[in-house]
N, C-alpha and C positions, 0 to 999 in steps of 0.2 A: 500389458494386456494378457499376456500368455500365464500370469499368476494369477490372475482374476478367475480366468476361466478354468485354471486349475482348481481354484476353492472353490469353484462353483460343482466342479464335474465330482470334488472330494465330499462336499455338503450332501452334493445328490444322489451318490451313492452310499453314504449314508444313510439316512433318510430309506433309502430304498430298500436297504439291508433290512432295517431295523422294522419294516413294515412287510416284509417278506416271511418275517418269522413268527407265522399265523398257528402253527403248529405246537407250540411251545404254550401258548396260550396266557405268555406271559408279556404284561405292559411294562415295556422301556422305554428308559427316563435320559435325558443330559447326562452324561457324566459332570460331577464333581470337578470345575476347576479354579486354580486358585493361585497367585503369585506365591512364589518360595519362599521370598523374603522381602525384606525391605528396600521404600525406595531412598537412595542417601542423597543428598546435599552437600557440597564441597566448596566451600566453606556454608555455615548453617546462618550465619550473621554475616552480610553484606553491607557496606556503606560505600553509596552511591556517590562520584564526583562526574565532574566535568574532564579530567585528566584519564577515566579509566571508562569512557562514553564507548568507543572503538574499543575497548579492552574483554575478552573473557573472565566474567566475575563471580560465574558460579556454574560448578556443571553435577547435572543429576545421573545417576548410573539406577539401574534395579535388573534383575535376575529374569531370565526369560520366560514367558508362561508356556505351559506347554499344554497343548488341547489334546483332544483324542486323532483329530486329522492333522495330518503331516501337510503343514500349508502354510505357509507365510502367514507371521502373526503383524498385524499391523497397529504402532505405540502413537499413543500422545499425552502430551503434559497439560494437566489444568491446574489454573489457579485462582484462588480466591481468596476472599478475608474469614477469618472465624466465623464471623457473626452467619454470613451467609454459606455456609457449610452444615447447617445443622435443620432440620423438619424436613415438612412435606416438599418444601421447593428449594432443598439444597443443592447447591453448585449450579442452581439455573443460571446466574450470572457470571460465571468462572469465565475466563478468557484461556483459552485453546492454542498451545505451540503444538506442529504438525512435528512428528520424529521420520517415519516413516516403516517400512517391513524389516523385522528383523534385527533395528536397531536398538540398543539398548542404555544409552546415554545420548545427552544432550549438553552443550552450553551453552551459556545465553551471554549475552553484551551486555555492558552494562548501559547501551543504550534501548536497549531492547528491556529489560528487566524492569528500568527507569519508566518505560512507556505503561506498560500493564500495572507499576504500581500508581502511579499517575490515574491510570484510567479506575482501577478498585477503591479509590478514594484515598488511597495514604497520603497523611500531609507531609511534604516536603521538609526535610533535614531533621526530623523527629524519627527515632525506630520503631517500627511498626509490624504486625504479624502479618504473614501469608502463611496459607495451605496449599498445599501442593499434593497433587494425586497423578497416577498413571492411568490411562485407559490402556487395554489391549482391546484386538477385536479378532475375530475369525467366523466363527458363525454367531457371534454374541459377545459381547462387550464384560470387560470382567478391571474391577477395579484396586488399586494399591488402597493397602490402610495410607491416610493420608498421613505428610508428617508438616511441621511446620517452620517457616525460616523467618528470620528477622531481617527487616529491608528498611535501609534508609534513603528514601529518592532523595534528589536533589530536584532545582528548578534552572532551566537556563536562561542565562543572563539575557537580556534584549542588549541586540548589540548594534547601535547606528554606524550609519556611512553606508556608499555606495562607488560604482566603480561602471565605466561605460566603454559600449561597444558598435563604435561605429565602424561598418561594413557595407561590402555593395549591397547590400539588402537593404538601404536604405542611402544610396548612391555617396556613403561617404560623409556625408553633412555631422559632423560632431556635436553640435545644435541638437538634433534630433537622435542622436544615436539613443538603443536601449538604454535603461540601466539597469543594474544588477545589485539589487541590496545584498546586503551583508547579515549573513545566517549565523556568522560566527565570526573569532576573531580572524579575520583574513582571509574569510572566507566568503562567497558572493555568490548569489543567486537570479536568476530571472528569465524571462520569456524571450524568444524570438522568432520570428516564422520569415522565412526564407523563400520568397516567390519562384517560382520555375522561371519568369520572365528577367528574373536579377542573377549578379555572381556570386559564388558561396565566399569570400573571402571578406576578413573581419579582422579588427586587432582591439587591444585593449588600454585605457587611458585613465590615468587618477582621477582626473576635473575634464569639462568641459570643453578642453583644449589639448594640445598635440605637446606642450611642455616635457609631458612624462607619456611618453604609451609602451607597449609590452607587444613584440609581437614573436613569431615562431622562429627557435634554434632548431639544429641540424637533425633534431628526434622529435618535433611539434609542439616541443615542451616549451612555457613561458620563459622569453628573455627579454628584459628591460631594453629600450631603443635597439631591438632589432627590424629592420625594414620587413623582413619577408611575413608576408601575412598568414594568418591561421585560415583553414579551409574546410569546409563543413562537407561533409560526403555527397549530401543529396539536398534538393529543395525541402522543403518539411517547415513544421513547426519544431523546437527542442527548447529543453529544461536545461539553460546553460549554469553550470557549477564551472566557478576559476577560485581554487585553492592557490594565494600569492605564497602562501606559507608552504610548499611543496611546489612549487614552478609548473601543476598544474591542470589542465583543466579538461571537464567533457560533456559533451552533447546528447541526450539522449531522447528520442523520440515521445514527444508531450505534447495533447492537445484534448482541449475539450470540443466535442462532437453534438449536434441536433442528430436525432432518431426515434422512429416511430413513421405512421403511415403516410404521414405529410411527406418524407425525404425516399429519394431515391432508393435508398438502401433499408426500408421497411422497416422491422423489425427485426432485424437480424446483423445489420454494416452502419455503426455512426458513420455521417457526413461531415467530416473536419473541417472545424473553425478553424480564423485566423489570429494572431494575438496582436491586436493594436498595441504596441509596447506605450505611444506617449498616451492613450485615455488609458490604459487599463482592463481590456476590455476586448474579449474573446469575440469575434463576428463570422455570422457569415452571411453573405450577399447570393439570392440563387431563385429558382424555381422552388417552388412545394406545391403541393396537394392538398385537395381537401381531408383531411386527418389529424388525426393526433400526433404532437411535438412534445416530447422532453429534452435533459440534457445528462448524457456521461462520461464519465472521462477515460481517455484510452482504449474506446473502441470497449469495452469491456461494460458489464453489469456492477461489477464492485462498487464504484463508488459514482451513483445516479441522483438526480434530481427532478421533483413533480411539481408542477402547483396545484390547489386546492382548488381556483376556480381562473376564469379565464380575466379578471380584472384586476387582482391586484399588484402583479409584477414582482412575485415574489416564487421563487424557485426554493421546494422545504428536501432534506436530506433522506433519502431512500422511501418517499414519498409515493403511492401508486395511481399519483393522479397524471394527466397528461393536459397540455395544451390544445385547444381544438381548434383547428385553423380551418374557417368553415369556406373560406372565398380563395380558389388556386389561383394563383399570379405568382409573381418576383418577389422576393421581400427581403428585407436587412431584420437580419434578428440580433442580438445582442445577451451578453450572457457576465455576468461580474460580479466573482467570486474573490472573498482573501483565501490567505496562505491558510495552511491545515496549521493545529497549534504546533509549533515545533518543540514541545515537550511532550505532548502525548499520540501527537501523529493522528491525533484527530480531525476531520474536514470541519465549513463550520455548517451550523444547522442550515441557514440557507444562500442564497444568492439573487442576485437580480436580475431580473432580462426584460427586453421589449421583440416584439413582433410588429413590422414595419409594414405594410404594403407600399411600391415602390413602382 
């Protein structure tokens, strides 16, 4: 904060200089500014695998700009395809890595690389062009000659099976435990929500039965027929990941939320859903208001959900319509979304809900 308001008190005293100097009778301009040199690529031709997803597969370096105020300059990386780098509406579609003040290189993963060429349209195992440019900013935004890299995405494999997790959150019953599909090879994914009225402990099983299960060694880490159970910190919903391939696994705070004037927390605090692990299917059971209902995920605006009107039970992606819930009582709402693509980290366009009165 204390940089901010530095560039700010540098800008305005600027600024203030330069309009002070009535005397002189002369009109002052921006100074001239401009990158020194170029921005590089390391390595300039990248081919994208499956094997180098988690690996650093390219990092950009360029030369600092230097403005007339002495102020942190602030970098970032765009990218795009040729085509859309050139007229009146160039680089409007570039997708944006944040660097930060002062920084001068970056490197990317190549599952991160993978993602944005995915999202520009390069087609997968074919090489392909990007452009690449710097923004600096300080009082104004000043840009690198762009240069160009060649990128071969890949596509990841669909990889079945699944893996379950019966716990006192759902008193043990193996019948009913979650499951956790498999995002990768040996790798598993899925939802749980953990009641403040249950206990956090939970183990893990190949099949539907107790033949094979995995529970926690002397560090919490996966051990094949160990008795002692793994133990979740706090009630909540979480985005359980169990890597078998690395012994293993972790919880991280995930839920999709009702928000808007209908729910207690307004405009400002989602009200968290629950994840029915056997329908699929995110709820919550409660009081609302007469008001408007949408849906987003993580308490956060990022990634939200509207529908166009109040009938067709369909939820569209960053959408600025809302639900009108025009009669306050109890109600069961519902909300059922799939997984974001996991090659380009994309949500999908929409989802489904019902609004219940109850």
């Amino acid at each position: 904060m204390k940089k901010y308001i530095y560039k700010l008190f540098a800008i305005g005293t600027l600024l203030f200089l330069s309009a002070s100097c009535t005397n002189d009778a002369v009109l002052t301009s921006l100074k001239t500014v401009n990158f020194s040199g170029a921005l590089v690529a390391t390595p300039s031709t990248i081919v994208l695998k499956t094997t180098t997803a988690s690996q650093p597969v390219v990092a950009f370096s360029w030369p600092a700009v230097v403005f007339p105020i002495e102020a942190a300059v602030t970098y970032a990386l765009e990218f795009d395809v040729p085509a859309d780098a050139l007229g009146s509406t160039a680089w409007g579609k570039a997708l944006r890595v944040e660097v930060g003040e002062d920084v001068l290189s970056k490197s990317l993963l190549g599952d991160d690389l993978n993602k944005m060429a995915i999202k520009l349209g390069l087609p997968v195992d074919v090489a392909s062009k990007m452009v690449v440019r710097v923004e600096s900013y300080l009082d104004r935004k000043i840009y690198s000659e762009p240069i160009t890299i060649t990128v071969t995405p890949f596509a990841k494999p669909v990889v079945f099976g699944e893996i379950y997790m019966p716990g006192s959150y759902q008193d043990w019953v193996i019948g009913t435990a979650a499951a956790l599909k498999a995002i990768d090879s040996g790798i598993y994914q899925g939802y749980v929500t953990f009641p403040a009225s249950k206990g956090l402990g939970f183990k893990f099983t190949n099949e539907r039965n107790w033949n094979q299960f995995y529970g926690a060694d002397a560090n919490g880490n996966i051990l094949d027929g160990s008795t002692t159970d793994f133990a979740i910190a706090k009630a909540g919903t979480y985005q359980m990941t169990v890597n078998l391939n690395t012994s293993k696994w972790t919880a991280v705070a995930y839920s999709w939320g009702i928000i808007g004037t209908a729910t207690d927390g307004g405009w400002d605090n989602s009200t968290n859903m629950s994840y029915d692990h056997q329908l699929n299917v995110w709820k919550f059971t409660g009081a609302l208001k007469s008001g408007a209902l949408k849906f987003r995920l993580n308490n956060t605006w990022t990634i939200n959900y509207g529908p166009k009107n109040n009938t067709d039970g369909i939820m569209y992606l960053d959408n600025p319509g809302a639900y009108d819930v025009t009669v306050p009582g109890n109600y069961e709402v519902t909300f059922t979304i799939a997984e974001k693509n996991p090659t380009t980290g994309v949500y999908p366009a929409t989802g489904t809900y019902t609004v219940k009165k109850i």
